[in-house]
N, C-alpha and C positions, 0 to 999 in steps of 0.2 A: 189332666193334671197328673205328672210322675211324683211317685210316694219317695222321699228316701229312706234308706236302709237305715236301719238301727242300730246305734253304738255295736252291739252285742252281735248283729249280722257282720256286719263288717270285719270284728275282731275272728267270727268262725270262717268267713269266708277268708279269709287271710290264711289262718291255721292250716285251712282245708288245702290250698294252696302251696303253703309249702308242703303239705305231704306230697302231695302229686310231685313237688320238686323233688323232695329224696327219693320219691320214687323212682322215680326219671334216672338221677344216677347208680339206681341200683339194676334199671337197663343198660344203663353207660357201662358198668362194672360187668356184667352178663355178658357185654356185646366186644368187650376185649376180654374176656375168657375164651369166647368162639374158636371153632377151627376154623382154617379157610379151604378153598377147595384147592387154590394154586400151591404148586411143592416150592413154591422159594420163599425163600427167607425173607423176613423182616430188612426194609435197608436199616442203616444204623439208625438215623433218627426218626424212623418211626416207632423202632425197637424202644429207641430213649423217649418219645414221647408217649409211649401205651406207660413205660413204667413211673414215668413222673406221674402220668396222671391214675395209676393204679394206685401212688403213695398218697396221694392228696385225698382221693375218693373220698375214706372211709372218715378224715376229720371233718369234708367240706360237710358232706351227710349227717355227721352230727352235730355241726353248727345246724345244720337247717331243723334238724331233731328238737333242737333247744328252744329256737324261735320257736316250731310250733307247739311246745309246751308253754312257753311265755303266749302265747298269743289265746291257747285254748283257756288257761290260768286267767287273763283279764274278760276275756269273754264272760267265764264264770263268773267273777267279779261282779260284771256287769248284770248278771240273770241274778244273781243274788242280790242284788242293792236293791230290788223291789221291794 
């Protein structure tokens, strides 16, 4: 017989989860910092798409930041309603 996870499991494994997510774009951010080895140039739109997605990074990362303070916040919630 499988046990379910508890309100308050669920809410930190969620939490826990998005970190790993902002994590993840903070190697996405690292890995268009990078050198490369080959001497040529960016074509154009790849050039245009490192910088879109250079500009978006830092807000998508801190939507995910927020979530997982809303998520860690109900978690608590929930350890404290005991």
């Amino acid at each position: 017989m499988s046990t379910l996870p508890t309100q308050e499991t669920i809410f930190t494994n969620a939490a826990n989860a998005a970190d790993k997510a902002a994590l993840a774009l903070s190697d996405v951010r690292d890995w268009l910092r990078s050198d490369w080895s080959d001497s040529k140039p960016l074509t154009d739109e790849a050039a245009d798409a490192r910088a879109a997605v250079r500009a978006r990074l830092e807000s998508i990362k801190d939507e995910i930041r927020d979530l997982e303070h809303q998520l860690r916040g109900g978690a608590t919630s929930l350890r404290n309603r005991r």
